[in-house]
C-alpha positions in Angstrom: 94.3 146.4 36.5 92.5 147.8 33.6 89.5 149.4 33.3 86.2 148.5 30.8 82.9 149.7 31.1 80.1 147.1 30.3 76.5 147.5 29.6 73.7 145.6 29.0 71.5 146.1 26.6 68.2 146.1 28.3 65.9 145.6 25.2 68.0 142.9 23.8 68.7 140.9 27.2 65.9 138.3 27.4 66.8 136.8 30.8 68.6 134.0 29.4 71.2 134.4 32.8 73.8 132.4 31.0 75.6 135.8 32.3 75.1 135.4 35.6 75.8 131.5 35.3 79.5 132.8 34.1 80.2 135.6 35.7 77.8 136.1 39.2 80.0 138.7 40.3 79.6 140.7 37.5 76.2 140.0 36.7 72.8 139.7 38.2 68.9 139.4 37.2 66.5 142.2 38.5 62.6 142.3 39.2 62.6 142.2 35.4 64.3 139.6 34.9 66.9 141.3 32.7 70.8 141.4 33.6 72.1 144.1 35.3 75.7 145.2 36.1 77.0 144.3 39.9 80.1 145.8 40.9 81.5 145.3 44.9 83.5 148.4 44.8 81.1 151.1 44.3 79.5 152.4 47.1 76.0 152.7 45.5 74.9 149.1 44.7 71.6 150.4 42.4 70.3 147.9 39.9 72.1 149.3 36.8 72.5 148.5 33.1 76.0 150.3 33.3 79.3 150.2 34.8 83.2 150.8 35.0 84.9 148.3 36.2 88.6 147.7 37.1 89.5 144.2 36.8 92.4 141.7 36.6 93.5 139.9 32.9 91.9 136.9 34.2 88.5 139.0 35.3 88.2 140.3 31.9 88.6 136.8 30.1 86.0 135.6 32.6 83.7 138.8 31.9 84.6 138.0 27.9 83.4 134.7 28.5 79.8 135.7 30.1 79.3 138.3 27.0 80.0 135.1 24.6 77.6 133.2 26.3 75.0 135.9 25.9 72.2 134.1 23.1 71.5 137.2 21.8 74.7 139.6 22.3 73.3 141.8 24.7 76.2 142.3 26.6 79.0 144.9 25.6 82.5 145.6 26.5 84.5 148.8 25.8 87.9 149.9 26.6 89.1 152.8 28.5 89.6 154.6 25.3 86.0 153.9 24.0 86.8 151.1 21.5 84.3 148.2 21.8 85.7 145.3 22.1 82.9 142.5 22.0 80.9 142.2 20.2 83.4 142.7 17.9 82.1 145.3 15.1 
């Protein structure tokens, strides 16, 4: 398992939940109606923009997918070194 750390950007997410439609593990809408970042392993479960995750190959190509589906690009990925990896810079 490898280890990314995604993040929504909460002022470019307009509630579009083509995310959550994807990826409803990994993502969620709050009060706001703006994606936030589930994760089952972490023992606090607070709404958050924010998260490191571990998953499987196939996990990340799932979570790629959700963050391609994303109209306006709100959602990003990074390695465990730091490197962004979508949206591609």
């Amino acid at each position: 398992m490898k280890k990314y750390r995604v993040r929504v950007d909460e002022d470019l997410c307009i509630g579009a939940a083509s995310c959550v439609t994807v990826a409803p593990d990994v993502f969620a809408l709050n009060d706001e109606n703006k994606a936030v970042v589930l994760d089952d392993t972490a023992e606090d479960q607070a709404e958050t923009y924010e998260r490191w995750l571990e998953l499987e190959d196939d996990a990340y190509e799932n979570l790629l997918l959700s963050a391609q589906s994303c109209p306006t690009l709100a959602i990003f990925i990074y390695n465990e070194e730091g490197e962004q990896l979508f949206p591609e810079m």
